[in-house]
SEROKE-153577 format. One line per 10 residues: number of its first residue (from 1); their letters; for each residue x, y, z of N, C-alpha, C. Coordinates in steps of 0.05 Angstrom, whole numbers. Atoms other than C-alpha are relative to their C-alpha. Example, Ala and Ser with C-alpha at 12.3 -4.5 7.8 and 13.67 -1.06 7.14 Angstrom:
<atoms>
1	as	18:-24:0:246:-90:156:18:24:0 ~ -16:-24:-1:273:-21:143:-15:22:14
</atoms>
This chain:
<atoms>
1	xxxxxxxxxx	-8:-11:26:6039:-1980:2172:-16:-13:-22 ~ 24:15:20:5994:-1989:2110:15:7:-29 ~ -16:-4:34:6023:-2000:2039:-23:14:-25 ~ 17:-5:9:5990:-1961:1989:9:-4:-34 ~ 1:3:25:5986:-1983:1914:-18:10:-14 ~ 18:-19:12:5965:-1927:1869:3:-15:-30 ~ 6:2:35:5934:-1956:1798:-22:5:-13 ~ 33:-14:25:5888:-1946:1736:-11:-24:-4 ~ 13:28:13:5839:-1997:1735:-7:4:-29 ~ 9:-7:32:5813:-1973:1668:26:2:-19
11	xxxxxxxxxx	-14:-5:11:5880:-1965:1642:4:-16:-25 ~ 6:17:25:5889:-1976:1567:29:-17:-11 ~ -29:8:-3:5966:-1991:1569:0:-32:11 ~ -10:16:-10:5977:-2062:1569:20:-13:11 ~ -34:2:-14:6048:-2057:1593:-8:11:35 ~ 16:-6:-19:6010:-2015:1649:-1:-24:17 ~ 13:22:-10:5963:-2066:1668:14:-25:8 ~ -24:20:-10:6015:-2122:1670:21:-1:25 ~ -25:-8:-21:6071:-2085:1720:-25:0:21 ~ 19:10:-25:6001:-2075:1767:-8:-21:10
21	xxxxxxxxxx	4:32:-11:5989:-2147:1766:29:-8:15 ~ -23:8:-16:6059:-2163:1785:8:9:21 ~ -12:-16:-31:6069:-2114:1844:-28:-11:13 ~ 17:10:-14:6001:-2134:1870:-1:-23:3 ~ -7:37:-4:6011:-2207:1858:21:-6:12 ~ -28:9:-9:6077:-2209:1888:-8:4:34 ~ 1:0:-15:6050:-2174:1947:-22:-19:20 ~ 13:27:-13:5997:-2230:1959:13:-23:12 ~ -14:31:-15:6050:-2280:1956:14:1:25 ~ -17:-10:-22:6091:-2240:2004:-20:-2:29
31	xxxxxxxxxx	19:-8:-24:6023:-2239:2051:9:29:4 ~ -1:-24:-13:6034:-2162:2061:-20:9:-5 ~ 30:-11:11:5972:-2121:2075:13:33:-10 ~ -18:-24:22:5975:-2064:2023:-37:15:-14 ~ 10:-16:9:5920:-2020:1994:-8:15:-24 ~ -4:0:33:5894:-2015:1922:-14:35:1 ~ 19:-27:4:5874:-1937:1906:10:5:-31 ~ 6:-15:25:5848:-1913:1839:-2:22:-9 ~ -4:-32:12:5875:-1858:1803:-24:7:-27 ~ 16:6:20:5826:-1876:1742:-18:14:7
41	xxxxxxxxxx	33:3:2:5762:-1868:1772:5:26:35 ~ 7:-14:-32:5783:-1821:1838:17:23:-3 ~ -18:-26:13:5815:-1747:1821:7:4:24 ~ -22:-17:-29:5836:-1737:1900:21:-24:0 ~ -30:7:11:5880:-1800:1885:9:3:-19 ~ -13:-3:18:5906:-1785:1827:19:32:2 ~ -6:-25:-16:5925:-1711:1854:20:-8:19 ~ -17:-1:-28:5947:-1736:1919:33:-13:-15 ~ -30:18:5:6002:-1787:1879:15:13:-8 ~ -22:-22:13:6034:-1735:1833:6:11:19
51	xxxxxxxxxx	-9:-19:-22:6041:-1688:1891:20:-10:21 ~ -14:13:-22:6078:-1741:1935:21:-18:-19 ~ -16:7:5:6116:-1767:1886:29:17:1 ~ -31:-17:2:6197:-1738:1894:1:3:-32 ~ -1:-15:29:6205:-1690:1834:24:-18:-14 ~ -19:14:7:6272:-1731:1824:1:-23:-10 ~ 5:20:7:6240:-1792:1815:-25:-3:-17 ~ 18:-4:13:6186:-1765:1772:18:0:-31 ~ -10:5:39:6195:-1779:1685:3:30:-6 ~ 4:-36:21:6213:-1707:1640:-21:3:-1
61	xxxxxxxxxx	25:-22:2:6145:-1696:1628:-11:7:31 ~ -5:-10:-29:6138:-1688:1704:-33:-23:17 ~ 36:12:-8:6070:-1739:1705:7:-32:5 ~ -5:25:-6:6085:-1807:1741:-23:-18:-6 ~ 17:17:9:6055:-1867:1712:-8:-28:29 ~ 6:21:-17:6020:-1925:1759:17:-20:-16 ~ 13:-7:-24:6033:-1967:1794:25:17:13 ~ -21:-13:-15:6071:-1923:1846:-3:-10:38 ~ 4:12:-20:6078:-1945:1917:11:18:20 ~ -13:-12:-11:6084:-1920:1977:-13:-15:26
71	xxxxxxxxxx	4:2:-36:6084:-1925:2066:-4:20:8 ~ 12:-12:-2:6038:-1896:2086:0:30:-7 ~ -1:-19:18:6058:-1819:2069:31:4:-12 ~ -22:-1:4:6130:-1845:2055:-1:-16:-31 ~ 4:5:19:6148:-1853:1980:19:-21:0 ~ -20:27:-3:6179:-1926:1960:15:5:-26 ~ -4:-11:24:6180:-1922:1888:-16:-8:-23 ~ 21:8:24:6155:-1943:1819:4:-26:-4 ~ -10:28:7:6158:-2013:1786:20:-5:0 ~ -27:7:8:6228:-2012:1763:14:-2:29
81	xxxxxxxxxx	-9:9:-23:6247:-2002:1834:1:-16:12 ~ 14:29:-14:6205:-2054:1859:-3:-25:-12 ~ -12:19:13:6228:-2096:1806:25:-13:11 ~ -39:9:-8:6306:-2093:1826:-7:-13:24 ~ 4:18:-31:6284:-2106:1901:-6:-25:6 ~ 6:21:5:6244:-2161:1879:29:-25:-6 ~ -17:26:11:6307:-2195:1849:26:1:19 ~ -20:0:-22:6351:-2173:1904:-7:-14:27 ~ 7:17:-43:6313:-2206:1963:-9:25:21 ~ -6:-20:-20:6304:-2138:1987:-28:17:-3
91	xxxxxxxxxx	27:-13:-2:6222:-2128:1979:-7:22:23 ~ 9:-4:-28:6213:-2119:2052:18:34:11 ~ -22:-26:7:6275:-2063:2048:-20:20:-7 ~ 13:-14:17:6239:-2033:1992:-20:12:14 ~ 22:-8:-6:6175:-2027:2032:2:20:25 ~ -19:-21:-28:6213:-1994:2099:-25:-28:15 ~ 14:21:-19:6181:-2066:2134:17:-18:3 ~ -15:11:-2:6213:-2104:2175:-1:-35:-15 ~ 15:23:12:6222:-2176:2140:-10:-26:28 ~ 6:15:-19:6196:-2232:2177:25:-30:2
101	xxxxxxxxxx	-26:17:0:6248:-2283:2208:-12:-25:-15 ~ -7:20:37:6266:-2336:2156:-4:-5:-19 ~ 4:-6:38:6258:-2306:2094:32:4:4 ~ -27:-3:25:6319:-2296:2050:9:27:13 ~ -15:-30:-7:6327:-2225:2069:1:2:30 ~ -4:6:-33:6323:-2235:2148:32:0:4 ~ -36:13:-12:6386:-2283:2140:17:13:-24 ~ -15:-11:11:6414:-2239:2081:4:35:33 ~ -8:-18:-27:6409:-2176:2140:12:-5:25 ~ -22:5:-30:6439:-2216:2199:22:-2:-14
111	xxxxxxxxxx	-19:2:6:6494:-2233:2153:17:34:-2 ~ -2:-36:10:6501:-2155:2133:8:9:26 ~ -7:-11:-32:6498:-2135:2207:24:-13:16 ~ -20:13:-15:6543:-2185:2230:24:6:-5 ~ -26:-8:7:6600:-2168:2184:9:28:4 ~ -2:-25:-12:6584:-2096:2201:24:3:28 ~ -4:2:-20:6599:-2117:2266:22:-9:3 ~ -22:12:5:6660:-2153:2257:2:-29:9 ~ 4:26:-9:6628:-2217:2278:-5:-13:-21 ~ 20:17:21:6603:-2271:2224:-25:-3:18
121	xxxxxxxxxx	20:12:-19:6534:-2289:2235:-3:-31:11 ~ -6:32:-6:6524:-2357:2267:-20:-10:-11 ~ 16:9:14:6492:-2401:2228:-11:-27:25 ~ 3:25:-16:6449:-2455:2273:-4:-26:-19 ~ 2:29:16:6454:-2532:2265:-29:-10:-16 ~ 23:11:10:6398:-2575:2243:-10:-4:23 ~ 21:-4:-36:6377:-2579:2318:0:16:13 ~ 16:-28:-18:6373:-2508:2332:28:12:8 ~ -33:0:-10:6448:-2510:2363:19:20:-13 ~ -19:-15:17:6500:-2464:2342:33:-11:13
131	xxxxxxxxxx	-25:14:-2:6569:-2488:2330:18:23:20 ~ -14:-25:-21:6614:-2452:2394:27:3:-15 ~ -27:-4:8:6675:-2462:2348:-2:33:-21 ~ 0:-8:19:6659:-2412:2306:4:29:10 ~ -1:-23:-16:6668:-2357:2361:33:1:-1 ~ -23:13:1:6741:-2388:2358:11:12:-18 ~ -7:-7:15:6790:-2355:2311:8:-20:-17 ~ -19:30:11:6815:-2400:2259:27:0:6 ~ -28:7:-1:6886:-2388:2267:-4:-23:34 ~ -6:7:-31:6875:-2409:2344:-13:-27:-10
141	xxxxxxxxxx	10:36:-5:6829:-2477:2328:15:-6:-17 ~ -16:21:17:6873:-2494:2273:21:-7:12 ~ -38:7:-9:6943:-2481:2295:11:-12:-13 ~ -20:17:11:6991:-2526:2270:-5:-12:-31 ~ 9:29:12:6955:-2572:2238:-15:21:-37 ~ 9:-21:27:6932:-2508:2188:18:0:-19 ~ -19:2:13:6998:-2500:2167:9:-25:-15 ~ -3:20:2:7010:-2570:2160:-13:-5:-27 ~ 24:6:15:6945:-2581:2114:2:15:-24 ~ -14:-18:24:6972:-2521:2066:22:-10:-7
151	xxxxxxxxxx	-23:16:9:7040:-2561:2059:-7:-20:-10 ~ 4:22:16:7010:-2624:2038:-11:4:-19 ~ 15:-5:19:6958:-2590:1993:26:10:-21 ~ -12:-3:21:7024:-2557:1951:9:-16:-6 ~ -3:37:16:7054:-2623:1949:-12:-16:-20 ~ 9:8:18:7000:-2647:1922:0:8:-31 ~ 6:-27:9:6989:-2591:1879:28:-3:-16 ~ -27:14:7:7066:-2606:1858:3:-17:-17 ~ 0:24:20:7054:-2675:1837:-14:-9:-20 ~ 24:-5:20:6994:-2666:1809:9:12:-26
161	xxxxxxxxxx	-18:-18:8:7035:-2617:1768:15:-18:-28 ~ -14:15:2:7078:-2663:1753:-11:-26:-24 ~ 13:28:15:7035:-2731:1725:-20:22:-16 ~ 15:-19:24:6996:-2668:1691:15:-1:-34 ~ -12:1:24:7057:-2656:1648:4:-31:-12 ~ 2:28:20:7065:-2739:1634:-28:-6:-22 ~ 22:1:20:6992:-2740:1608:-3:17:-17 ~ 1:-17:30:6998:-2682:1565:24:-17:-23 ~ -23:7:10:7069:-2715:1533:-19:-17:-12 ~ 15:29:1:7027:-2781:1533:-16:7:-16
171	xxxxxxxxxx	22:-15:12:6966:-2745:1505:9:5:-36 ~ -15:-6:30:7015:-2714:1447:12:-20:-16 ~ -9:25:20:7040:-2782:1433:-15:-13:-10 ~ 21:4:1:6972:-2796:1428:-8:6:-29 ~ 2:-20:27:6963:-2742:1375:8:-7:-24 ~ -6:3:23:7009:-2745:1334:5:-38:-15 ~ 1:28:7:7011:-2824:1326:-32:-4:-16 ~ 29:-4:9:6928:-2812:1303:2:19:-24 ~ -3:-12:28:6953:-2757:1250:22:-14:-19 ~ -6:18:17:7002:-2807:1221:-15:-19:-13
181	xxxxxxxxxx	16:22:1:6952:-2860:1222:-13:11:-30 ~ 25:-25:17:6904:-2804:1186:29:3:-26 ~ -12:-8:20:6964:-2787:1135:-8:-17:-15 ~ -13:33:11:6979:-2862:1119:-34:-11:-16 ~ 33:8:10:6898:-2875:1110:-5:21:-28 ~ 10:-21:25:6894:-2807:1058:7:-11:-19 ~ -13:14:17:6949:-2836:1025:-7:-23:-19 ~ 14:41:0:6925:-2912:1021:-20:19:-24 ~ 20:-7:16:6860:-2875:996:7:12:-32 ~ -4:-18:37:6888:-2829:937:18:-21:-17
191	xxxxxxxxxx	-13:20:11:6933:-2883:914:-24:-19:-18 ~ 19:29:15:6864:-2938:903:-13:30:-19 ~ 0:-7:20:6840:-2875:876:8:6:-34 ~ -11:-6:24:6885:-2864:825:10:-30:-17 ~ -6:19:10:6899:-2934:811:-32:-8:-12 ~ 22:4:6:6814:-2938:800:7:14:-26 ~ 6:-26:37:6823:-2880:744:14:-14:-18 ~ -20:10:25:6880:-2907:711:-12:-34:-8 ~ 6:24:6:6842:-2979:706:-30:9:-18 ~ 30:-7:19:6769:-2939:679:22:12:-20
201	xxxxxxxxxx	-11:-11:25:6822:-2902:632:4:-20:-25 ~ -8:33:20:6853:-2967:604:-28:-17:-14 ~ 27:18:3:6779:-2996:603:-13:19:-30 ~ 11:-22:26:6753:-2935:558:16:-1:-21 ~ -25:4:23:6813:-2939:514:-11:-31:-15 ~ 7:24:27:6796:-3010:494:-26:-4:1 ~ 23:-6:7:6726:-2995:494:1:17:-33 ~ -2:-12:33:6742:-2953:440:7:-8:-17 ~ -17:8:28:6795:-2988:394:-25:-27:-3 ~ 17:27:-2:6735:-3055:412:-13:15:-27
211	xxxxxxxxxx	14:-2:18:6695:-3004:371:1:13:-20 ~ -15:-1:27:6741:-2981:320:-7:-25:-19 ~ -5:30:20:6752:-3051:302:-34:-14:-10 ~ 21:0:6:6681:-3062:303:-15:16:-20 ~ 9:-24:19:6666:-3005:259:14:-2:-25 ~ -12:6:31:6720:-3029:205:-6:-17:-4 ~ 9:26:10:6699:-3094:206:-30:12:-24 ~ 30:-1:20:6624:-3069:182:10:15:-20 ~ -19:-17:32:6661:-3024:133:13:-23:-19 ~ -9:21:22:6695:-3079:97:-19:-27:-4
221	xxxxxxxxxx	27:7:6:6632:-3120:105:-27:-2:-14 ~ 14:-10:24:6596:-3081:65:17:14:-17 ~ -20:-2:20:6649:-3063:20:1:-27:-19 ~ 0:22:5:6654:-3141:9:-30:-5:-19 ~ 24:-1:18:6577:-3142:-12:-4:16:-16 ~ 4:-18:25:6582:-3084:-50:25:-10:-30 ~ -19:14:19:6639:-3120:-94:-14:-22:-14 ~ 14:23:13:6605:-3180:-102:-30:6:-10 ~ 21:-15:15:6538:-3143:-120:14:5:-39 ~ -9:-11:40:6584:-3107:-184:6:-29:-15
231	xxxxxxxxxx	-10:16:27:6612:-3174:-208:-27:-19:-3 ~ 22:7:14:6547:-3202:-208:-15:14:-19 ~ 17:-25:22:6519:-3150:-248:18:2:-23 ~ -11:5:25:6569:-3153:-295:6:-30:-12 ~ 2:31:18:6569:-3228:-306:-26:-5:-4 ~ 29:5:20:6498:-3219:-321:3:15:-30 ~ -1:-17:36:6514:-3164:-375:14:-16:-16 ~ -9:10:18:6566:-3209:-406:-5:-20:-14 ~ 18:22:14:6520:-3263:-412:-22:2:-17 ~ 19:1:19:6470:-3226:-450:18:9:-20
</atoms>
């Protein structure tokens, strides 16, 4: 089976150009062999792709854009398809190839099949081994001891419960003993405030009457020299 990746090398679309790098780059990393054909430069591919694309999966104007993919004359799909697959684990899906054992999608498909089946899949140890309990029902390997293990967990689960509600109580005593604290501190605070104002008030007050009194003093200061100016001036006139 041969993968065939139909694109425009010349293509002027760099949204284009980008989704062909990523489906071809993806399939390098994947190692799958795949097949580059040019619709650009080759009119029997570019013919052959419209014609094999499903009308259903062709855009309204009815003209599919690269890249488009397909097996061999089976159609896969376009980017967006082979986008989702990409993020699903499910390239190999996408391609109708089987994946190779232990990739992602291998042990995502035994799991798939297995539950199909009504088996789990078995997962092997770290030395290859697979656990035989696991063929075992749980009710049957547990037994007792199942039940048991669900009784102590509500217990717990109970008490837990339990010293939950003391630490919330505890917690709230917590609280509100930290928004008293917080009152008592606002308080404290607006108090030095207001005892600060009322001490700059008092301060400005006798700032002012300082310079009342200061201001009558030089007023009767020079009042004083202006007195003693007139009677000198008139005990000069009386002496001439």
């Amino acid at each position: 089976m041969v993968i065939k990746v139909f694109l425009a090398s010349s293509s002027g679309s760099t949204a284009i150009k980008k989704k062909q790098q990523d489906v071809v780059g993806f399939l390098e990393a994947l190692k799958v062999d795949y097949t580059q054909l040019d619709i650009a430069c080759n009119e029997e591919n570019r013919m052959w792709m419209r014609q094999n694309v499903p009308v259903d999966k062709k855009p309204t104007n009815g003209i599919p854009l690269p890249p488009q993919i397909f097996n061999e004359d089976s159609y896969c799909g376009d980017y967006d398809t082979f986008f989702d697959a990409k993020e699903d684990n499910s390239v190999y899906a996408f391609l109708g190839l089987p994946p190779p054992p232990g990739s992602k999608e291998a042990e995502q498909a035994a799991k798939v099949l297995g539950v199909e089946n009504g088996t789990p899949a078995e997962e092997p140890k770290a030395d290859g081994s697979v656990d035989a309990s696991a063929e075992v029902p749980v009710e049957e390997r547990n037994g007792d001891a199942h039940g048991e293990e669900e009784q102590a967990a509500d217990e717990e689960e109970v008490e837990g419960e339990g010293e939950g509600g003391e630490e919330e109580d505890v917690a709230d005593e917590e609280t509100a003993g930290d928004e008293a604290l917080a009152e008592e501190e606002e308080e404290a605070v607006e108090e030095t405030d207001e005892a600060n104002a009322q001490e700059e008030d008092e301060q400005e007050e006798a700032d002012e009457d300082r310079e009342e009194e200061d201001l009558q003093s030089e007023e009767e200061e020079e009042l004083r020299q202006l007195e003693d100016e007139e009677a000198e001036v008139q005990e000069e006139e009386e002496a001439e």
